[in-house]
N, C-alpha and C positions, 0 to 999 in steps of 0.2 A: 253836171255840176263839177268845175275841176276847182282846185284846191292849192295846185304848185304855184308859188310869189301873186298871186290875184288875193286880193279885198271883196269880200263876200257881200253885199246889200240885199237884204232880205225884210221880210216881215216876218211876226210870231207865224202865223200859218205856215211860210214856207220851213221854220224851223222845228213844226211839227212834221211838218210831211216828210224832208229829208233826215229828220233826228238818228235814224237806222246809220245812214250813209254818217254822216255828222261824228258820230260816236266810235264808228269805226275804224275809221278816221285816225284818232287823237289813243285809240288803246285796242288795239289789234293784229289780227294775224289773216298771213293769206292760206285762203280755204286750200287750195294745195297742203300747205305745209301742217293742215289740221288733221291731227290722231282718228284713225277711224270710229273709236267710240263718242269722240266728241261730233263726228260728223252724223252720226245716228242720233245721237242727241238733239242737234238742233235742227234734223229733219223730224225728231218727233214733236218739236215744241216751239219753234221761233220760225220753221221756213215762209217764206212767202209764200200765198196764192193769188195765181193770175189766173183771171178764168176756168178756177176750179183745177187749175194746172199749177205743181209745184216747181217754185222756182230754186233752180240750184245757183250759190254763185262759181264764177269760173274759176279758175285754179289760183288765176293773180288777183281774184278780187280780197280785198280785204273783209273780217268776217270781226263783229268784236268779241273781245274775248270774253266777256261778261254773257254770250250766248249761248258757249259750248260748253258750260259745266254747267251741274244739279247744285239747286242750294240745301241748306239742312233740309226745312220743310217738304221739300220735295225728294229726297235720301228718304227721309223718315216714313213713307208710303208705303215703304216696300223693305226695309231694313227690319230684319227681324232679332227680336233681341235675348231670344230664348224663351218661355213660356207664352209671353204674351207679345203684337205685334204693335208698334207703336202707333199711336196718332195723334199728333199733334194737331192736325187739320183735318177741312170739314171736307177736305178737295179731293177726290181719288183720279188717281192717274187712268186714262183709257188703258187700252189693249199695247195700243205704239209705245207711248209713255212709259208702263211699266217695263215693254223691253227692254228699252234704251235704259231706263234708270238702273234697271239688272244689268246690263251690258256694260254699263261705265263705272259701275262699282267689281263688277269683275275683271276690268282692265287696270283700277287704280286701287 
């Protein structure tokens, strides 16, 4: 799917399938140029799987940026706030998850 001076003809399906590429597209950055905590990030929580194999993208692929940060609810998991530990949600982070969410709160 390329994107430079071409007119896109599509249907709703194709716009779900490529949504990922689509979005990254229009507000993003190439995974090169992404911070290591963000890149731990979004191998704990957005990468792709092909055949049980994760897919990394390459250095100049673009990545959006709405992938590699934590929102509050998922901060709030693991963010302790002195006595008690918050919870906002019914969702608990795995094993990967909470590193990374520890990892990008210790970078930023």
């Amino acid at each position: 799917m390329e994107f430079e001076g071409k007119i896109i003809q599509t249907n709703g399906n194709d716009l779900n399938k490529h949504k990922h590429t689509i979005m990254s597209f229009f507000a993003g950055i190439a995974w090169g140029d992404v911070r290591e905590c963000e890149k731990v990030f979004y191998r704990a929580f957005h990468i792709p799987v092909v055949n049980n194999v994760a897919v990394e993208p390459w250095d100049n692929e673009i990545v959006a940026i709405d992938l590699l940060t934590p929102g509050e609810l998922q901060l709030n998991t693991v963010r302790d706030t002195g006595d008690e530990l918050v919870r906002t949600t019914h969702w608990r982070p795995n094993d990967a998850q909470r590193a990374a969410l520890l990892f990008w709160l210790e970078s930023n």
